[in-house]
C-alpha positions in Angstrom: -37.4 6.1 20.6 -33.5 6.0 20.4 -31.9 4.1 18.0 -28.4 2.1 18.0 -26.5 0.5 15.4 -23.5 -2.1 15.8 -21.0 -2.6 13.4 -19.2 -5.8 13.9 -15.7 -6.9 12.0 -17.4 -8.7 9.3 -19.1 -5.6 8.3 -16.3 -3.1 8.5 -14.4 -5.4 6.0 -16.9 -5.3 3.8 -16.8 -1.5 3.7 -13.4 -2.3 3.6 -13.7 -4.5 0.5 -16.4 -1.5 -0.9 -14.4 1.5 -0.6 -11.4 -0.7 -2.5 -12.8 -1.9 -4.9 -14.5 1.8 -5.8 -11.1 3.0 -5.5 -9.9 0.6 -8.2 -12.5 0.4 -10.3 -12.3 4.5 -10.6 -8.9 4.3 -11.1 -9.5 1.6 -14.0 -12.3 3.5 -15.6 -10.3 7.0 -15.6 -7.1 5.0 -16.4 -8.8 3.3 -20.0 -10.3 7.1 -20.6 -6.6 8.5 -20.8 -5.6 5.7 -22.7 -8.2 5.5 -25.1 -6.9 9.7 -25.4 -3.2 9.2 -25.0 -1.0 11.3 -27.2 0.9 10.0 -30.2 4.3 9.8 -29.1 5.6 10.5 -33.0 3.3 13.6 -33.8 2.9 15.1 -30.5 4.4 18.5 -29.7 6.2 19.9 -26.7 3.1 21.9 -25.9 0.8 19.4 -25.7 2.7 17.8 -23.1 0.5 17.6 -19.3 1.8 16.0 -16.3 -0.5 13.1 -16.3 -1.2 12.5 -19.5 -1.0 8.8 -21.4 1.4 8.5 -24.6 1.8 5.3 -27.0 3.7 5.2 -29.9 7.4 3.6 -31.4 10.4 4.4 -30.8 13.3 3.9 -33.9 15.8 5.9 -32.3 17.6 7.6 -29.0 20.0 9.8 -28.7 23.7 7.7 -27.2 27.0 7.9 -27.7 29.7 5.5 -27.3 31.4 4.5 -23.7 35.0 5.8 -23.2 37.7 2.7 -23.5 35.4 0.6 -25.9 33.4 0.5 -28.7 30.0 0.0 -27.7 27.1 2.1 -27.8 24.7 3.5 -25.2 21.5 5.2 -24.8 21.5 5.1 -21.4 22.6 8.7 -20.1 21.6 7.8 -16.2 19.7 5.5 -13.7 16.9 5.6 -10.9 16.1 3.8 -8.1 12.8 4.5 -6.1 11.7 4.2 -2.6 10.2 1.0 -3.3 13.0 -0.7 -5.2 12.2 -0.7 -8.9 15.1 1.0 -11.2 14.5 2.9 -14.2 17.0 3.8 -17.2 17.1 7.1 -18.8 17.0 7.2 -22.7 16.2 10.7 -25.0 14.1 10.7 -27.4 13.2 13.1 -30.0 9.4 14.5 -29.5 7.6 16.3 -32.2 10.2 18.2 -35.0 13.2 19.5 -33.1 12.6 18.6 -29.4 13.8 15.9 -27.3 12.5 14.3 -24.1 14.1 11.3 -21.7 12.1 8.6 -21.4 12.4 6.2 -17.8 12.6 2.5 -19.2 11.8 -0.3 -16.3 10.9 -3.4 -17.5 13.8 -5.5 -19.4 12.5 -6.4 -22.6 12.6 -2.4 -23.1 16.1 -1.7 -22.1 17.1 -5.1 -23.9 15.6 -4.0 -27.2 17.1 -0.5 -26.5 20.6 -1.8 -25.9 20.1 -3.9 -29.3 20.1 -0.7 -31.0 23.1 0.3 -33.2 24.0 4.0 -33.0 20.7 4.6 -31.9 18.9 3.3 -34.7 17.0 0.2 -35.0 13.5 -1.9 -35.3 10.8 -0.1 -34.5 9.8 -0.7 -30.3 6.1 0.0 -29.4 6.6 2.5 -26.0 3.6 3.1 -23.7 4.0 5.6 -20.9 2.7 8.5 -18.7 4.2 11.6 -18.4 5.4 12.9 -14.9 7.8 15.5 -13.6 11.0 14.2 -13.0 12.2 12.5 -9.9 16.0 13.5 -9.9 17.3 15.6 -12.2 18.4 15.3 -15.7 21.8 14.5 -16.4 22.7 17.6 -18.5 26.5 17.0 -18.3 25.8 13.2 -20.3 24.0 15.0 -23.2 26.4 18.2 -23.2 29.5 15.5 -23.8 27.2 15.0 -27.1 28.6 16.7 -30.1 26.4 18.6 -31.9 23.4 17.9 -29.2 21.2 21.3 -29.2 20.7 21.2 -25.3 18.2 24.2 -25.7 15.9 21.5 -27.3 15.4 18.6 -24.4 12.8 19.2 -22.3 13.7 19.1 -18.6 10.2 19.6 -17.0 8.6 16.5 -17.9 10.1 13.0 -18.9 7.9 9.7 -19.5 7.9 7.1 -17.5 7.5 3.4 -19.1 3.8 1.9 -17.7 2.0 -1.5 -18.4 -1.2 -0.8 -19.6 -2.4 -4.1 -19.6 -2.9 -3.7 -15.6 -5.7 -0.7 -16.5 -8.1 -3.6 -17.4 -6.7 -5.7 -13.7 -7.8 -3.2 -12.3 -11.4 -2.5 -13.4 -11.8 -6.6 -13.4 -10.3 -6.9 -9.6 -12.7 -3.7 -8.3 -15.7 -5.2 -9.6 -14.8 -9.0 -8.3 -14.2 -6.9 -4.6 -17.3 -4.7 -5.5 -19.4 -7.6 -6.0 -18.2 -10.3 -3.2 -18.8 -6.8 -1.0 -22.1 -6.9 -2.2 -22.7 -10.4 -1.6 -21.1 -10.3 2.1 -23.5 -7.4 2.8 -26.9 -8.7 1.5 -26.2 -12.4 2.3 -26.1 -10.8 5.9 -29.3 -9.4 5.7 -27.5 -5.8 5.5 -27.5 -3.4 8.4 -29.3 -5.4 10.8 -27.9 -4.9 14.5 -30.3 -2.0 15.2 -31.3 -2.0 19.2 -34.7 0.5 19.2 -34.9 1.6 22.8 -38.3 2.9 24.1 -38.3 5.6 26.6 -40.3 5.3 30.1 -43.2 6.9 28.7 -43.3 4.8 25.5 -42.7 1.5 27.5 -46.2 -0.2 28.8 -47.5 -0.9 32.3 -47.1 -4.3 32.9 -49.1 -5.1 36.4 -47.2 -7.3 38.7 -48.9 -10.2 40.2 -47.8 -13.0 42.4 -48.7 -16.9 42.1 -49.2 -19.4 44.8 -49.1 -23.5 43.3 -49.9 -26.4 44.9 -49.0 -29.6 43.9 -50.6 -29.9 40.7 -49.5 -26.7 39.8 -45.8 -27.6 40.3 -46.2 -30.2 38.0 -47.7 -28.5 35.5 -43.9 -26.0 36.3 -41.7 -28.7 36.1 -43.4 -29.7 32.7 -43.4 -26.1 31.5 -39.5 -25.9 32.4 -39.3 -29.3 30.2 -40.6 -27.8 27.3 -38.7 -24.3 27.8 -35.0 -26.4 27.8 -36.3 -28.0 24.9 -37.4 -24.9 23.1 -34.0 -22.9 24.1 -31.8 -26.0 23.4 -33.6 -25.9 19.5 -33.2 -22.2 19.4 -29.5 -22.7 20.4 -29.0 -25.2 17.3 -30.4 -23.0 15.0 -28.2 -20.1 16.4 -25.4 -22.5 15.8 -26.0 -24.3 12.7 -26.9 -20.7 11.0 -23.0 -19.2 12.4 -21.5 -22.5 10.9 -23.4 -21.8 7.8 -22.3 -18.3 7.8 -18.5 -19.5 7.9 -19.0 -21.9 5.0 -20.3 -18.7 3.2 -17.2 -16.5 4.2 -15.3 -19.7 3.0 -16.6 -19.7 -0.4 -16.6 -16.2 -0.6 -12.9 -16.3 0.2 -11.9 -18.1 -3.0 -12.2 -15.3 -5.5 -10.0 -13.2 -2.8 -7.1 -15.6 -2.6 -6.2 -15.2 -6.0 -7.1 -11.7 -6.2 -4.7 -10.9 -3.2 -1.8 -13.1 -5.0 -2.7 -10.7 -8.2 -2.5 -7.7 -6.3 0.4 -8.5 -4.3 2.0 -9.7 -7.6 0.9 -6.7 -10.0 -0.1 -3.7 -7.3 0.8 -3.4 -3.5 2.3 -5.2 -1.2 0.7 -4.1 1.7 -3.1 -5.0 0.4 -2.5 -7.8 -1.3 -0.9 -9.2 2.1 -4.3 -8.1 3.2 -6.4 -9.5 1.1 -4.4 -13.0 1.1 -4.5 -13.1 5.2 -8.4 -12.7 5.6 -8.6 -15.2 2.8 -6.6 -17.8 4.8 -8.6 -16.6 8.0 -12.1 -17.3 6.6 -10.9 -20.6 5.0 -9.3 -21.6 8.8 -12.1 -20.8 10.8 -14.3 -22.3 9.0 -12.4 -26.0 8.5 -11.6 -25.4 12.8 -15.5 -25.4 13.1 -16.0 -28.2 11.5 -17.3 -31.6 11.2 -13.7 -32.6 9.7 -12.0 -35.4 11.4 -8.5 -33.8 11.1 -10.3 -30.4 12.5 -11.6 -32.2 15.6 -8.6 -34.0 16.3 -7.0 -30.1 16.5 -9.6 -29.2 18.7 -9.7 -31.8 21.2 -5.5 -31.8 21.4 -5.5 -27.3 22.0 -8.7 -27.8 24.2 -11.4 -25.4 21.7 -14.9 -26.0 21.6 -15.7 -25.7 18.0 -19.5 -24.7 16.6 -19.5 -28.7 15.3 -18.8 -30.0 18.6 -21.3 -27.3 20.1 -23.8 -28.6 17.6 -23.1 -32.3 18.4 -23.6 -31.2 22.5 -26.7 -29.6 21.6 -28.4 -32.3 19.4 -27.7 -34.7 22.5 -29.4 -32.4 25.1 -32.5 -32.4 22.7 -32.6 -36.2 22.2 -32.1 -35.9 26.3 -34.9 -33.8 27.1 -37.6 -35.4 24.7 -36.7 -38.9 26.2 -37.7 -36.8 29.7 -40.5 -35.1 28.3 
């Protein structure tokens, strides 16, 4: 006996949805473990520094120095811009006793409280961050124009870039909402169910042919069996339809908690599957209002010339009333 299995769109996005939200919720999980283990940014030591690794802590002071031509003060010694078109602002820092490490400041409530300072010093500015290896190289020539700057002491291997950690718990929230409308999509659908078992000639029993000869009784008694197999095919075709209209109200409903997510994710994450995410949202919620009952849907339908599963039902329900006024 052979077995076959078909996998049809609405399943491969809910593996899709699956594997994502797994990917986000391990990503969460391992993110809140480095957190909840992040280094103190004003005890650490330059040892203890790990690509990878999560730092908190406040910053009172930077290194700066003040701009030729004018009298103001800055920390910033260069900038960055990335592939994907978020800039970054170098400040130095001191790290542990007698070291001193850049940090790469994004947001603008940062780099406006770090800009506030004067000569460096200021109110203390709680800094949270992830140290990486850095993606252009340090600008030695801005801290050797420093007088009295020991240049043996900055680190150059590592620097720490600024990160929200408020999107660690997004993250473990949005992969459990995909995790579990995956769940529903798979088990509302019965799970894995297109299997076609295929019996071999051997396996497969002998069915004797015989032929049939009907007089005019017998015809009749065809003509009523026909009757009843319309009406029986017709019913079975309603259910068909009424169960695929029922299945687009569910991917309908199941497509609210993705709209927002997708707009989140879009907003917070990545472009690309937050797109994603709001496009089969808008799909499910189309093909579900262009199938039915609504009067502004059929009015769309009859002008572009579709045959909806409402109007299909409607055609159906008439062929029944038809063939039991027959029968």
């Amino acid at each position: 006996m052979k077995y076959r299995v078909f996998i049809t769109k609405k399943e491969i996005l809910t593996a899709i949805l699956c594997i994502v939200g797994m990917l986000l919720l391990g990503k969460g999980l391992h993110a809140a473990y480095q957190y909840h283990n992040a280094l103190d940014l004003n005890t650490m030591q330059e040892r203890e520094l790990k690509e990878g690794a999560y730092v908190t802590g406040n910053i009172d002071t930077y290194i700066g120095q003040y701009m030729y031509g004018s009298n103001k003060f800055s920390g910033m010694s260069q900038g960055y811009l990335n592939l994907v078109g978020k800039s970054y602002d170098f400040y130095t820092i001191s790290v542990g006793k007698e070291s001193y490490i850049c940090i790469m400041a994004n947001s603008k409530s940062l780099t406006s409280q770090l800009e506030a300072f004067e000569d460096g010093h200021g109110e203390a500015i709680y800094f949270e961050g992830k140290i990486i290896e850095p993606p252009v190289d340090i600008n030695l020539a801005w801290h050797e124009s420093i007088d009295g700057f020991p240049m043996e002491s900055l680190i150059t291997s590592f620097v720490i870039v600024e990160k929200d950690f408020g999107k660690i718990k997004d993250r473990i929230y949005i992969g459990i909402l995909l995790l579990v409308v995956a769940a529903i999509r798979f088990f509302g659908a019965g799970g894995i169910k297109n299997v076609v078992l295929e019996e071999s000639e051997d396996e497969k029993p002998v069915i004797q042919k015989s032929g049939y000869r009907y007089d005019g009784k017998q015809q009749n008694a065809k003509q009523r069996y026909d009757g009843d197999y319309e009406l029986q095919a017709e019913q079975m075709r309603l259910n068909t339809l009424e169960r695929r209209l029922h299945e687009l109200k569910r991917s309908a409903l199941l497509c609210i908690p993705l709209l927002p997510a997708g707009c989140y994710i879009l907003y917070r994450f990545s472009l690309l599957f937050g797109i994603l995410l709001i496009v089969i949202s808008i799909k499910g919620f189309w093909r579900y209002f262009i199938n039915s009952a609504n009067t502004a849907a059929k009015f769309l339908v009859r002008k572009c010339n579709l045959k909806s599963l409402s109007a299909q039902i409607e055609e159906c329900e008439e062929n029944i009333e038809m063939l039991k006024e027959k029968g």
